[in-house]
N, CA and C atoms as a LAMMPS dump frame, in Angstrom:
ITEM: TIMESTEP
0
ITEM: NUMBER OF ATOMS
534
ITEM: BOX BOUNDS ff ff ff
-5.0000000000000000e+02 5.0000000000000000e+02
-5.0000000000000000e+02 5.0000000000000000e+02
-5.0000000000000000e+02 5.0000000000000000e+02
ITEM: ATOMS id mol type element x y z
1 1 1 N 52.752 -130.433 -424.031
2 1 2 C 51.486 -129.78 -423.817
3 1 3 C 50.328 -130.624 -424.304
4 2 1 N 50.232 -130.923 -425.591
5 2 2 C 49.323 -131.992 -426.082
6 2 3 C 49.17 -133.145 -425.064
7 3 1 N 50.246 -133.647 -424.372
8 3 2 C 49.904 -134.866 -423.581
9 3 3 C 48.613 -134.32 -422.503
10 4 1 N 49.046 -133.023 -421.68
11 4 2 C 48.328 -132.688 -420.629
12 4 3 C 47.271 -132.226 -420.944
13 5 1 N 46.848 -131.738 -422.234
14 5 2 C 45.467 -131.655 -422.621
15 5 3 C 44.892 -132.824 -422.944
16 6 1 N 45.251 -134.039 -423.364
17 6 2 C 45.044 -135.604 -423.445
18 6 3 C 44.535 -135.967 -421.872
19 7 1 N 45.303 -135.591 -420.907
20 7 2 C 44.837 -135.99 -419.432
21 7 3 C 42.971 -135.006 -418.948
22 8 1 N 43.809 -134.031 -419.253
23 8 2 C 42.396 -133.015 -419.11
24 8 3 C 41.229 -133.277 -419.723
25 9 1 N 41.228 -133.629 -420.947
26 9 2 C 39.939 -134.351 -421.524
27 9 3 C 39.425 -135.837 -421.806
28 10 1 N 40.633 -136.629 -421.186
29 10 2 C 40.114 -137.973 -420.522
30 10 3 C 39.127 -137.821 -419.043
31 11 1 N 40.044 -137.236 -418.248
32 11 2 C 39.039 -136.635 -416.715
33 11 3 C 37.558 -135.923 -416.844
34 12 1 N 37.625 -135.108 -417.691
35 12 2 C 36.051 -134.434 -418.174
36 12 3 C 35.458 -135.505 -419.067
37 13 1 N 35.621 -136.365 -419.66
38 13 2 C 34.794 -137.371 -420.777
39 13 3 C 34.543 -138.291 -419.315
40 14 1 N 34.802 -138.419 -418.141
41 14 2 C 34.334 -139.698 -417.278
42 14 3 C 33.373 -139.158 -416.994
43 15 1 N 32.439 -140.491 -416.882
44 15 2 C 31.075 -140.313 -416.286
45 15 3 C 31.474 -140.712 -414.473
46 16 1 N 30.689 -140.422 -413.91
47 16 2 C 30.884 -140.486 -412.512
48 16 3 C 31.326 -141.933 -411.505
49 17 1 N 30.612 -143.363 -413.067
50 17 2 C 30.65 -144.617 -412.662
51 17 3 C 32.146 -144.562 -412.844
52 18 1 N 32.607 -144.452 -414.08
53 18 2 C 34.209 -144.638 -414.635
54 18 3 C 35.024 -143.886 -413.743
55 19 1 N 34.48 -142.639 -412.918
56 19 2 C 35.816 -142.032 -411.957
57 19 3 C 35.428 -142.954 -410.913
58 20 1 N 34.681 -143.473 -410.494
59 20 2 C 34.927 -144.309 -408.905
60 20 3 C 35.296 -145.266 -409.638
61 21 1 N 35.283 -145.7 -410.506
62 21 2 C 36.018 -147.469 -411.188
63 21 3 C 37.645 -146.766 -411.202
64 22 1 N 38.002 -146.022 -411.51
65 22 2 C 39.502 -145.218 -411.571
66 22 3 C 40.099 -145.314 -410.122
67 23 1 N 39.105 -144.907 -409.207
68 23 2 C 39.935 -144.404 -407.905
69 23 3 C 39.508 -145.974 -407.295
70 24 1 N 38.847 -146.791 -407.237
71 24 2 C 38.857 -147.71 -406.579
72 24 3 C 39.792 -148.942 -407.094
73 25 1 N 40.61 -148.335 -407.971
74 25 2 C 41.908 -149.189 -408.528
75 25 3 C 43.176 -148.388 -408.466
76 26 1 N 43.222 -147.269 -407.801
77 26 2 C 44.056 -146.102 -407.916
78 26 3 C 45.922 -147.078 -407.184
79 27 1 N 45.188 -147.993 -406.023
80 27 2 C 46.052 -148.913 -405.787
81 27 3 C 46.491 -149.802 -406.616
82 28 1 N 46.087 -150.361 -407.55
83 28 2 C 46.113 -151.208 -408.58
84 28 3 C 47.376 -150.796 -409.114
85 29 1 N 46.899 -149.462 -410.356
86 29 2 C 48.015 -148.77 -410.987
87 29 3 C 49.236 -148.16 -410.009
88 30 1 N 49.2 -148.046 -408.807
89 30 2 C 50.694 -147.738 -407.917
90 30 3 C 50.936 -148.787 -407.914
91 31 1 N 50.428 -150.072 -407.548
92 31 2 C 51.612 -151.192 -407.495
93 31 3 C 51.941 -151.458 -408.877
94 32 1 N 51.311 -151.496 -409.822
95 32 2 C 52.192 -151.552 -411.178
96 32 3 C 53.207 -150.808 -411.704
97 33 1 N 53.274 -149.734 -411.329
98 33 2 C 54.546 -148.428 -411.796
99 33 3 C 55.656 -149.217 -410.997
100 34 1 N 55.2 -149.65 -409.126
101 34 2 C 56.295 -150.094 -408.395
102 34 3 C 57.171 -151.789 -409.441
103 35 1 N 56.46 -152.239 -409.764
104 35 2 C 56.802 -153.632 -410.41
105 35 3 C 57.392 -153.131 -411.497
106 36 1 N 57.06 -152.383 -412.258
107 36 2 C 57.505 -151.752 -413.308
108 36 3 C 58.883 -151.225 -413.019
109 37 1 N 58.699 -150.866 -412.502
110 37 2 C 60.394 -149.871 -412.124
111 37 3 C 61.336 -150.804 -411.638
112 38 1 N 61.047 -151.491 -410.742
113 38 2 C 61.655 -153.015 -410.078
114 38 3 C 62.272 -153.816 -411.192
115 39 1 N 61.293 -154.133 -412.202
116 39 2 C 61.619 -154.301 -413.002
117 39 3 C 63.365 -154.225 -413.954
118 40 1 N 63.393 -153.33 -413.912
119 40 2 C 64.431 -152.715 -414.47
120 40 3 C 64.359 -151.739 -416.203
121 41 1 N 63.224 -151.784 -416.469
122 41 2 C 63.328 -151.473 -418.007
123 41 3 C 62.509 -149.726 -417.792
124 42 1 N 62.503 -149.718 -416.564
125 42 2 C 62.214 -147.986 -416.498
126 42 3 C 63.178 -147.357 -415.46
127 43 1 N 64.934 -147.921 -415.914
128 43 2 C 65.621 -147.09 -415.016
129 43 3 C 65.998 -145.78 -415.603
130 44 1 N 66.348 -144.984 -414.563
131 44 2 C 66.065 -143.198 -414.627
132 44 3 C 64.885 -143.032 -414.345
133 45 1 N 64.042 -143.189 -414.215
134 45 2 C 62.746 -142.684 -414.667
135 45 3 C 61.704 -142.054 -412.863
136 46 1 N 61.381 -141.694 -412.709
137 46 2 C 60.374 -141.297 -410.939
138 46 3 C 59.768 -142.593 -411.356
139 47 1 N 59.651 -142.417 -410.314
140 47 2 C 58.379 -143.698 -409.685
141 47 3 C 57.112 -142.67 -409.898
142 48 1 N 56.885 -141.207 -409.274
143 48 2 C 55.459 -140.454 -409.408
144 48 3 C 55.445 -140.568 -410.697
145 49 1 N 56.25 -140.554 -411.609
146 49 2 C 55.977 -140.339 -413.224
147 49 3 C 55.143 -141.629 -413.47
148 50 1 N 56.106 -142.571 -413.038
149 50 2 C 55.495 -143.409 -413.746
150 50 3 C 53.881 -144.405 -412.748
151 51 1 N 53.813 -143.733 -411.952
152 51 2 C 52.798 -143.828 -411.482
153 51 3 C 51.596 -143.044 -412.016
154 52 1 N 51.914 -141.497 -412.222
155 52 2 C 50.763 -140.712 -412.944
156 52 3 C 50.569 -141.222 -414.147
157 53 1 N 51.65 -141.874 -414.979
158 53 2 C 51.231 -142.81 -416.625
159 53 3 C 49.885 -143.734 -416.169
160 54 1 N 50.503 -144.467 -414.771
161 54 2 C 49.501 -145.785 -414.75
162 54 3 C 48.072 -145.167 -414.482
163 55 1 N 48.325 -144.534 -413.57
164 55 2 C 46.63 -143.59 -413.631
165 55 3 C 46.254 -143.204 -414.841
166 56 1 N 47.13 -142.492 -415.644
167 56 2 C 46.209 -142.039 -416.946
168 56 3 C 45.481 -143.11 -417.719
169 57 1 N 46.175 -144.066 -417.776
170 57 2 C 46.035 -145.917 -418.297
171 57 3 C 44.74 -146.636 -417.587
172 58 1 N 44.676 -146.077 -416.219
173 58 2 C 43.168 -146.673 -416.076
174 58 3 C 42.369 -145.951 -416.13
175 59 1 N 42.616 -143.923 -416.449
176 59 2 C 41.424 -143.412 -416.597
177 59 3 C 40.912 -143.891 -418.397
178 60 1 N 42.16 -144.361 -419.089
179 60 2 C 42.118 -144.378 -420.303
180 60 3 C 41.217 -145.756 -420.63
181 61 1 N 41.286 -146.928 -419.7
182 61 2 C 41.239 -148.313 -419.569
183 61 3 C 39.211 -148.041 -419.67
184 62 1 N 39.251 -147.363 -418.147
185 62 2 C 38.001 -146.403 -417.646
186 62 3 C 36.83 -146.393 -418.987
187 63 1 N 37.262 -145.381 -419.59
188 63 2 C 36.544 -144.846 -420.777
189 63 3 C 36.503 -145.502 -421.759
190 64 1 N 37.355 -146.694 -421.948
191 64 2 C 36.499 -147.758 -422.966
192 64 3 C 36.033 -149.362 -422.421
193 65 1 N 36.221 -149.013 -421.28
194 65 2 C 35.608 -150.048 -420.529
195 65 3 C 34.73 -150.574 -420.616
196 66 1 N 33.853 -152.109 -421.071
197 66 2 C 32.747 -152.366 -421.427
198 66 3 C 32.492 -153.593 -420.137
199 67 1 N 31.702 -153.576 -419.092
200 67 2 C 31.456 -154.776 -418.409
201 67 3 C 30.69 -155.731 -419.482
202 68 1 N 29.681 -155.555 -420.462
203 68 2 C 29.356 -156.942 -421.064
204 68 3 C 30.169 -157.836 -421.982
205 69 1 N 31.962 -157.806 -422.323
206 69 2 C 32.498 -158.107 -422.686
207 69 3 C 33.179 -159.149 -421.871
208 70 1 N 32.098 -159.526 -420.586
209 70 2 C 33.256 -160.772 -419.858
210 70 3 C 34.096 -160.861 -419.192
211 71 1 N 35.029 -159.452 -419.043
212 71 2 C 36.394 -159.5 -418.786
213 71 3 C 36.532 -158.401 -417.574
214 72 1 N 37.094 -158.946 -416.689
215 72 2 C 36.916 -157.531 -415.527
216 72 3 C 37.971 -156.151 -415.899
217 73 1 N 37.834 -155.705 -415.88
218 73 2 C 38.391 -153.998 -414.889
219 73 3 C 39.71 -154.335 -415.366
220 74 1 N 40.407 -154.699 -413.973
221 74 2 C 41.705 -155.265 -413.516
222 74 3 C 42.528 -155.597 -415.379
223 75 1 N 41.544 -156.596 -415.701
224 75 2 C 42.075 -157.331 -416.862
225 75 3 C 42.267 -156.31 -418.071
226 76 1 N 41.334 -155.948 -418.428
227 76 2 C 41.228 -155.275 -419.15
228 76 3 C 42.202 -153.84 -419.034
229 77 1 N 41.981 -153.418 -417.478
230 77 2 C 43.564 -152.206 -417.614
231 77 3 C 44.905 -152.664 -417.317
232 78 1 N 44.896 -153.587 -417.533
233 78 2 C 46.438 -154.3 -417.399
234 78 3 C 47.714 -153.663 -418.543
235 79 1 N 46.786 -154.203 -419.441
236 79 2 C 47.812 -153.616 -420.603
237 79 3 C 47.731 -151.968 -421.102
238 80 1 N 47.065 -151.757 -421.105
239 80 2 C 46.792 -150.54 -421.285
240 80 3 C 47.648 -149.36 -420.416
241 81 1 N 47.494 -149.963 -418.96
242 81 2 C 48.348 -149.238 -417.846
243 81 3 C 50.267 -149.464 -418.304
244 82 1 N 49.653 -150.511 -419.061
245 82 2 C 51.748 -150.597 -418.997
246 82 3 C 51.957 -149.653 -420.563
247 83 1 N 51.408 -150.335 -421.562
248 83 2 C 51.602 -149.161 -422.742
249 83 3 C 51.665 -147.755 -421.869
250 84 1 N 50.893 -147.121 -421.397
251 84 2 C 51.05 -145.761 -420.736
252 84 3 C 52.486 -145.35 -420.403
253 85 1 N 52.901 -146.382 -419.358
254 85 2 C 53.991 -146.165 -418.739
255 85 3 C 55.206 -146.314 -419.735
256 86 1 N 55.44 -147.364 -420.635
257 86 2 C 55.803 -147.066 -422.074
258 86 3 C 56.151 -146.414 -422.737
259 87 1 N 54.957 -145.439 -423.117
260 87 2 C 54.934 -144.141 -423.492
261 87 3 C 55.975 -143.078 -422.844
262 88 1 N 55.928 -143 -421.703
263 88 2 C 57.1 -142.47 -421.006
264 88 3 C 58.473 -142.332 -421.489
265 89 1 N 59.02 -143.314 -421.897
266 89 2 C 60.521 -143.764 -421.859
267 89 3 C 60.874 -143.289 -423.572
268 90 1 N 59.973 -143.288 -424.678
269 90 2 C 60.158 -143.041 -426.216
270 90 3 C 60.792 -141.375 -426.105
271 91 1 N 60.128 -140.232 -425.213
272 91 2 C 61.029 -138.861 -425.812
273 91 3 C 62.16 -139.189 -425.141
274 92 1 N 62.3 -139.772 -423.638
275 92 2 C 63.901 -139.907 -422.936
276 92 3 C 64.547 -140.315 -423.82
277 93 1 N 64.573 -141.672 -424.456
278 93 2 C 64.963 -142.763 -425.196
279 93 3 C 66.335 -141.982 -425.833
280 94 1 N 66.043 -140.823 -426.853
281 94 2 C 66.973 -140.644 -427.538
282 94 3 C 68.155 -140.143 -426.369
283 95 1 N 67.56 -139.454 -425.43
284 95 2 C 68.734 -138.523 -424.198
285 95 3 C 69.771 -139.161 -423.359
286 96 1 N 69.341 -140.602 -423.345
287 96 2 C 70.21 -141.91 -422.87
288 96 3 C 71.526 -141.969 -423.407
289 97 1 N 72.284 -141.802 -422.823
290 97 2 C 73.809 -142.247 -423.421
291 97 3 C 74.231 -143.555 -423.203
292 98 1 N 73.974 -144.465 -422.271
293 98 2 C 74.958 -145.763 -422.627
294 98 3 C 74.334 -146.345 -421.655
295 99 1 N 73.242 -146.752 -420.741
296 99 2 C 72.368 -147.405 -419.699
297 99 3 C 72.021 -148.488 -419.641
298 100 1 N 72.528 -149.763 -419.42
299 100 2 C 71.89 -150.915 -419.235
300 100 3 C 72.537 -151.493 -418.049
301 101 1 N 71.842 -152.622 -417.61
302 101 2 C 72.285 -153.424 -416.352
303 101 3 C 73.532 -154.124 -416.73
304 102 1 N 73.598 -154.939 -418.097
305 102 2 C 74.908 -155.096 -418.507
306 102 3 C 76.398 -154.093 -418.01
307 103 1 N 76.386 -152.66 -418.734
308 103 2 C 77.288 -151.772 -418.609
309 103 3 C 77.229 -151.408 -417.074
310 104 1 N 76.297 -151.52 -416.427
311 104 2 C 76.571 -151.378 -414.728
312 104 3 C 77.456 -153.162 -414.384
313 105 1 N 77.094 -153.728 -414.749
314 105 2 C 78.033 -155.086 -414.421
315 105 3 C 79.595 -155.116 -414.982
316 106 1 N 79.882 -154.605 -416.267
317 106 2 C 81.066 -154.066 -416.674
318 106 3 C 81.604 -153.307 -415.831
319 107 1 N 81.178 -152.193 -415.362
320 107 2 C 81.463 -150.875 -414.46
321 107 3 C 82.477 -150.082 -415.698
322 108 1 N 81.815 -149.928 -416.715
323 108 2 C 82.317 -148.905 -417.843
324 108 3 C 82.185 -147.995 -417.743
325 109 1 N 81.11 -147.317 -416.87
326 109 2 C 81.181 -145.801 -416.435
327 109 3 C 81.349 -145.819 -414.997
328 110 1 N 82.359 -145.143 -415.018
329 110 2 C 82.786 -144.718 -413.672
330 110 3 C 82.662 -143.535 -413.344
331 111 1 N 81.014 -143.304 -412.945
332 111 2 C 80.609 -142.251 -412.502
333 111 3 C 80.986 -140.992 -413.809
334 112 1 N 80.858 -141.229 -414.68
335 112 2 C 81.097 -139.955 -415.339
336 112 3 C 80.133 -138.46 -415.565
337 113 1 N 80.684 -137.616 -415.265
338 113 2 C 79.686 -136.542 -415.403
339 113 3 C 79.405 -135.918 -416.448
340 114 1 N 79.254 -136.33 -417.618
341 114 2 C 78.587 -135.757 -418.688
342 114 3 C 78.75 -136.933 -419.987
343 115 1 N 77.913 -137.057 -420.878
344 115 2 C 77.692 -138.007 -422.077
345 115 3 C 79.308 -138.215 -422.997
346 116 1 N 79.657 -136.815 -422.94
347 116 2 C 80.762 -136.782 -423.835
348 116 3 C 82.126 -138.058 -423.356
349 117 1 N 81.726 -137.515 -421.722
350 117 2 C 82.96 -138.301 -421.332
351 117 3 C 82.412 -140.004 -420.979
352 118 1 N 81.372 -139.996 -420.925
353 118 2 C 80.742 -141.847 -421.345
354 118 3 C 80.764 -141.913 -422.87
355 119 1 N 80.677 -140.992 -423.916
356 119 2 C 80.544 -141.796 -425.195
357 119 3 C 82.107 -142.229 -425.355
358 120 1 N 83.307 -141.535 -424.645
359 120 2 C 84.419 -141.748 -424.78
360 120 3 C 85.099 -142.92 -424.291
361 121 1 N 84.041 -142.946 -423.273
362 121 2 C 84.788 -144.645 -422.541
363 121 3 C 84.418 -145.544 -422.889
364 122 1 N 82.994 -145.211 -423.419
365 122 2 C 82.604 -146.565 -424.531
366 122 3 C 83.432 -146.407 -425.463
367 123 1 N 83.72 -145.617 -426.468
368 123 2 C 83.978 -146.261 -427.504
369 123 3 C 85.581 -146.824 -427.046
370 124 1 N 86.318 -146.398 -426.325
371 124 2 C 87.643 -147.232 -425.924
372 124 3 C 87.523 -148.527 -425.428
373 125 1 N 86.614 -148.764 -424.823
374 125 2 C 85.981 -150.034 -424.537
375 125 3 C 85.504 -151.099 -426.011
376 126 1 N 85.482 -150.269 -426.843
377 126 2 C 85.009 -150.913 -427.918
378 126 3 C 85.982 -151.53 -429.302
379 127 1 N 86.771 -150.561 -428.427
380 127 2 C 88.188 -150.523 -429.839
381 127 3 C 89.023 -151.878 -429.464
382 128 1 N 88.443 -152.57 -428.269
383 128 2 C 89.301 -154.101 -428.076
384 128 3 C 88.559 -155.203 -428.646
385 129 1 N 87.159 -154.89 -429.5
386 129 2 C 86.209 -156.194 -429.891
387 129 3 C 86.866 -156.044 -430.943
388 130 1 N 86.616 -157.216 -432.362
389 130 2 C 86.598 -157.304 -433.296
390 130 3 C 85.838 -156.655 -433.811
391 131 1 N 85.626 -156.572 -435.277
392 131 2 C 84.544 -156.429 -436.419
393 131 3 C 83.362 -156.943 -435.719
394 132 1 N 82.894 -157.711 -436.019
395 132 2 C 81.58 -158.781 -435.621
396 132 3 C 81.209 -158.37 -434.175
397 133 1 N 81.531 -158.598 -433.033
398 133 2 C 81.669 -157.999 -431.861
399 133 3 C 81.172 -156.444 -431.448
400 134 1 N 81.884 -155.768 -432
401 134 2 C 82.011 -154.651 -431.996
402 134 3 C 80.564 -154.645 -432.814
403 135 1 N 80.496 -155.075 -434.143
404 135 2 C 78.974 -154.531 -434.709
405 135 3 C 77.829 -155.049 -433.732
406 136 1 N 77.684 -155.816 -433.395
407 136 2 C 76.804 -156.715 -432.112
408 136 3 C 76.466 -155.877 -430.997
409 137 1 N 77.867 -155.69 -430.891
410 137 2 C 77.239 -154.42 -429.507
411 137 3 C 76.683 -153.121 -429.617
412 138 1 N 76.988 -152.75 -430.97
413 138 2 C 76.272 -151.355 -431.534
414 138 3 C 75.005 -151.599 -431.777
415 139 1 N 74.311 -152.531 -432.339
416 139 2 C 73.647 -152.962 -432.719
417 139 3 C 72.664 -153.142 -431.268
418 140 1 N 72.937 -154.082 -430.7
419 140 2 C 72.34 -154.145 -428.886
420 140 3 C 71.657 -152.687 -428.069
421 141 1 N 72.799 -152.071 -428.529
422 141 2 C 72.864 -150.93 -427.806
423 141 3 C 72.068 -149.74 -428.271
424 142 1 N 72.286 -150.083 -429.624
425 142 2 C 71.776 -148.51 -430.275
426 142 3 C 72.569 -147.538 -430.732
427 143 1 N 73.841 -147.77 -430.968
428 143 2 C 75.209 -146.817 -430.202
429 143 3 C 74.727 -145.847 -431.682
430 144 1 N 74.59 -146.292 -432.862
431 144 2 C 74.435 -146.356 -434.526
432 144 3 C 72.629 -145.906 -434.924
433 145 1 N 72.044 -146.062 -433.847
434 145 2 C 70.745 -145.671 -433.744
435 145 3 C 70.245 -146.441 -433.317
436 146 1 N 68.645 -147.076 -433.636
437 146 2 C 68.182 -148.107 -432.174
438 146 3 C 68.627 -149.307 -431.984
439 147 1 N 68.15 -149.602 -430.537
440 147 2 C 68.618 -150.327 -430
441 147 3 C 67.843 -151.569 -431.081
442 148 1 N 68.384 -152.691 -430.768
443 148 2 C 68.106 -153.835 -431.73
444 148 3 C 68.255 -154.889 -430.73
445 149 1 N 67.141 -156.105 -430.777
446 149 2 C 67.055 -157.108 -430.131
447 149 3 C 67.81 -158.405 -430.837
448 150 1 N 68.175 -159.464 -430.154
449 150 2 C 68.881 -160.426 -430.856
450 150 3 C 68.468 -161.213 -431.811
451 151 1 N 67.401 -161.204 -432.023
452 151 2 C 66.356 -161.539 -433.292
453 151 3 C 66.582 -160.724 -434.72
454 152 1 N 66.469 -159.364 -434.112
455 152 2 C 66.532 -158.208 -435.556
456 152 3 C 68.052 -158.787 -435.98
457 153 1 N 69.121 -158.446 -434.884
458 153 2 C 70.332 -158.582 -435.322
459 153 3 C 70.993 -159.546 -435.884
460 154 1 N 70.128 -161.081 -435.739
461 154 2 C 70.472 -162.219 -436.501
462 154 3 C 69.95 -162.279 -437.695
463 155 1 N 69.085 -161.74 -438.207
464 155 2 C 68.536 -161.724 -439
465 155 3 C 69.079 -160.557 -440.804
466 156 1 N 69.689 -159.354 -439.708
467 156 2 C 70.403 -158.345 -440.411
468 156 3 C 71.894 -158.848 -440.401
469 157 1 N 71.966 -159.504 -440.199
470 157 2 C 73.544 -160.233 -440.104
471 157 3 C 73.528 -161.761 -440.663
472 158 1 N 72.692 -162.499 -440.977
473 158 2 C 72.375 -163.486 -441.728
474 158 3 C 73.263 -165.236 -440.385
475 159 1 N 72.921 -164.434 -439.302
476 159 2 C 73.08 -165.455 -438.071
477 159 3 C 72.035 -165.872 -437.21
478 160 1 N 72.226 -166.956 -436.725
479 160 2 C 71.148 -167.543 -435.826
480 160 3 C 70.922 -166.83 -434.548
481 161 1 N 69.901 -166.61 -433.719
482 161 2 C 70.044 -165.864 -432.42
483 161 3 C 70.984 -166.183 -431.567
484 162 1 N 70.71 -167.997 -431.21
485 162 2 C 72.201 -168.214 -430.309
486 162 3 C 73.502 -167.982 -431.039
487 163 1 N 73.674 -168.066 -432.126
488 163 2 C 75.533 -167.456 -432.293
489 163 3 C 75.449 -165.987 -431.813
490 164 1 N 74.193 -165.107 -432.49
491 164 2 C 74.21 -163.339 -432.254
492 164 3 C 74.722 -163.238 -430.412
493 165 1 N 74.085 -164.324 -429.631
494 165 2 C 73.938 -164.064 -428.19
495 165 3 C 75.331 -165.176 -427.334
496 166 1 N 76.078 -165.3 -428.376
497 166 2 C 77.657 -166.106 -428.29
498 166 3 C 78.398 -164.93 -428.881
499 167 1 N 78.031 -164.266 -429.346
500 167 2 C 79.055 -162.776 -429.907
501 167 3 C 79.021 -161.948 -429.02
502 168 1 N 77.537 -161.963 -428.424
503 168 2 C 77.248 -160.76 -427.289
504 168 3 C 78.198 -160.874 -426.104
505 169 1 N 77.816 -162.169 -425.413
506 169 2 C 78.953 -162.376 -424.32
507 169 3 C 80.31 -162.58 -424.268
508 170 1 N 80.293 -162.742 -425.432
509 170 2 C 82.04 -163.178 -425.425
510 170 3 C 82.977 -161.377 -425.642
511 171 1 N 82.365 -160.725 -426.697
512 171 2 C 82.356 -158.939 -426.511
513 171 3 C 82.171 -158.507 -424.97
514 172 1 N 81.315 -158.864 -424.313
515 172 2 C 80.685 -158 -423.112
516 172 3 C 82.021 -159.044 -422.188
517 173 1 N 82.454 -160.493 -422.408
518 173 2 C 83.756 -160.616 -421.474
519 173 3 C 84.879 -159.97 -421.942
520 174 1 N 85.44 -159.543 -423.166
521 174 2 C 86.317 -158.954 -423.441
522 174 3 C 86.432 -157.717 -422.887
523 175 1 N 85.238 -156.778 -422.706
524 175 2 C 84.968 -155.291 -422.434
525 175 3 C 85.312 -155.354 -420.985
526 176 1 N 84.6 -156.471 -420.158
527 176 2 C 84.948 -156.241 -419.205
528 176 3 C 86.67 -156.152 -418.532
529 177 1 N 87.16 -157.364 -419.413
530 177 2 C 88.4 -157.648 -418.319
531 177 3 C 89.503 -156.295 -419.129
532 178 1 N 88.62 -155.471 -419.918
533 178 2 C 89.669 -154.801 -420.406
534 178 3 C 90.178 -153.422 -419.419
């Protein structure tokens, strides 16, 4: 609810210049949700969703918009439009059970219809890594809580990124041929 009162009183704070600067980029922010999603780091997610984020992002861009700062429009709602869309994915985040392009290349879920029966095939999938391995991929994944990039995890493990990302693949070939 708070979000949609956030939309409602961004739209009433525009002055009339900032709503035609909004709608005369309204194309702008649809092709960014489309790149975005293409992307891959907003799978699950609508495309309208994440298209109405990018609109909110340039009404948001809109209202602190300064032309004597040099910098056009475009530039200036660039980032702003993607934080938006961003924003999106943090309440899903926790509802995700096991989603990456990796585990679609494994084919570890085979179509399963409910979390219980994916947290189950992961973790059997998991019971063939080692120690080290096995922590790597929890760690990647989030399985233990968030997800962790190969930087955090070399660092909490007292390893260099390329060994962390020589543990990763050599786990993710084991998982597979298992």
């Amino acid at each position: 609810m708070k979000k949609q009162n956030n939309k409602r009183k961004v739209s009433k704070q525009l002055t009339a210049a900032q709503q035609q600067l909004v709608v005369d980029n309204m194309a702008f922010a649809d092709k960014q949700a489309r790149k975005y999603r293409a992307s891959g780091e907003m799978r699950g997610i609508a495309l309208a969703d994440l298209t109405q984020e990018a609109r909110l992002g340039l009404c948001l861009a809109a209202a602190d918009f300064n032309p004597e700062r040099g910098v056009t429009f475009i530039t200036f709602a660039f980032n702003i439009c993607r934080k938006q869309m961003q924003l999106l994915i943090r309440p899903q985040h926790n509802e995700q059970c096991f989603v990456d392009k990796d585990v679609e290349r494994l084919n570890v879920i085979d179509d399963a219809e409910d979390c219980g029966e994916r947290a189950f095939q992961v973790e059997e999938r998991l019971q063939v890594l080692g120690k080290k391995e096995r922590e790597v991929v929890c760690l990647v994944y989030g399985l233990e809580g968030d997800p962790k990039g190969f930087g955090e995890i070399a660092k909490e493990l007292g390893l260099t990124n390329r060994r962390v990302h020589q543990i990763y693949e050599k786990a993710m070939g084991k998982m597979e041929n298992f």
